[in-house]
C-alpha positions in Angstrom: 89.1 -10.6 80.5 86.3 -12.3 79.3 82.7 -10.9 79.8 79.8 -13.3 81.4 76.3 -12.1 81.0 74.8 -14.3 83.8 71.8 -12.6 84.0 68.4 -14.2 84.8 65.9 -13.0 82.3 62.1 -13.7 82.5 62.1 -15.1 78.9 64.7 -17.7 79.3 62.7 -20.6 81.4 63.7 -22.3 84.1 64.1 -25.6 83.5 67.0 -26.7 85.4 66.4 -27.6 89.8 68.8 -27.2 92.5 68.5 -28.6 95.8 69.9 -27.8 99.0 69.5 -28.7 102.4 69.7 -26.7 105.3 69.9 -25.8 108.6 67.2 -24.2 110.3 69.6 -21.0 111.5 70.6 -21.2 107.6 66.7 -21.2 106.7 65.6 -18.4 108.8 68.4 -16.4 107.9 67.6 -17.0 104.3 64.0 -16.4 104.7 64.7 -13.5 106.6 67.2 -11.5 103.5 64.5 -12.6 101.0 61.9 -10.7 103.5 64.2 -7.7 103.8 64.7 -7.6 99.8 61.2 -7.9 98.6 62.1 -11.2 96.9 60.5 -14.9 97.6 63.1 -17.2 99.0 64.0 -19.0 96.0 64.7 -16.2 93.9 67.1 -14.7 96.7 68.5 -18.0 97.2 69.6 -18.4 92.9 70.4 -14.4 92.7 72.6 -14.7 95.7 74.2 -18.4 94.4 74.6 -16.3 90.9 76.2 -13.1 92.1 78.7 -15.5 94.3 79.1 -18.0 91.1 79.7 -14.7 89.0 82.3 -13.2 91.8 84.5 -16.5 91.6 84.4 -17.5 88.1 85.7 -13.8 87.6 88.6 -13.8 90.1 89.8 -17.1 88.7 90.1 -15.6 85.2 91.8 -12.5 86.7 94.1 -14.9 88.2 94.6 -16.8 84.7 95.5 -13.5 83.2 98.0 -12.4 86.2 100.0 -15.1 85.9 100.0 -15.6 82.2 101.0 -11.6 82.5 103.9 -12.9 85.4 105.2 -15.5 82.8 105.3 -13.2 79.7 106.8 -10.8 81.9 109.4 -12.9 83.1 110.1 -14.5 80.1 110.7 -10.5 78.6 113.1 -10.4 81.1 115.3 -12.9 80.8 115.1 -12.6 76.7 115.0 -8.9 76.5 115.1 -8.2 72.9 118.0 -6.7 71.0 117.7 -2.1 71.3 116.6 -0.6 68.2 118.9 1.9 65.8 116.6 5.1 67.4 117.6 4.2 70.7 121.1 2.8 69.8 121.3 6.8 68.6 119.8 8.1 71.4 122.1 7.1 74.0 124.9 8.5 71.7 123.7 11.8 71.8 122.6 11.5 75.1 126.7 10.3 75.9 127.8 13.6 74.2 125.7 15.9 75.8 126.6 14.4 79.3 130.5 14.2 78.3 130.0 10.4 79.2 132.1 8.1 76.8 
């Protein structure tokens, strides 16, 4: 899976602005989490749009990889490749020991 570094570091600036608007229930509850974690609102508000942009972009590719894991599976399935000599000779012997012919 691929790895995402999405952290926010103090020497990349911020140049880039989002805008949202709100309700007021929204706003107080936002203002409210900030309060509880020590952080101003805006910072909450990108860490907690981050952490949730981080969260999806990360189940999509575990997605990706489960079905492109389904298909080669599938695919191994109904092409199983031709048994190899050692095991060829292993079912032998295991034929003899059982008395299975």
């Amino acid at each position: 899976m691929a790895s995402h570094n999405y952290a926010v570091t103090e020497r990349e600036p911020k140049k880039e602005r989002l805008e949202a608007r709100v309700t007021s229930e929204q706003k107080k509850s936002i203002e409210k989490a900030a309060r509880i974690r020590g952080t101003s609102v805006s910072d909450f508000v990108v860490l907690s749009a981050q952490d949730a942009a981080v969260r999806v972009i990360r189940d999509s590719e575990v997605l990706q990889l489960n079905e492109e894991a389904r298909r080669v599976f599938a695919t191994s399935l109904m092409n199983p490749p031709a048994p190899k000599r050692s095991l060829l000779n292993a079912a032998t012997r295991y034929k003899k020991r059982a008395g299975i012919r």
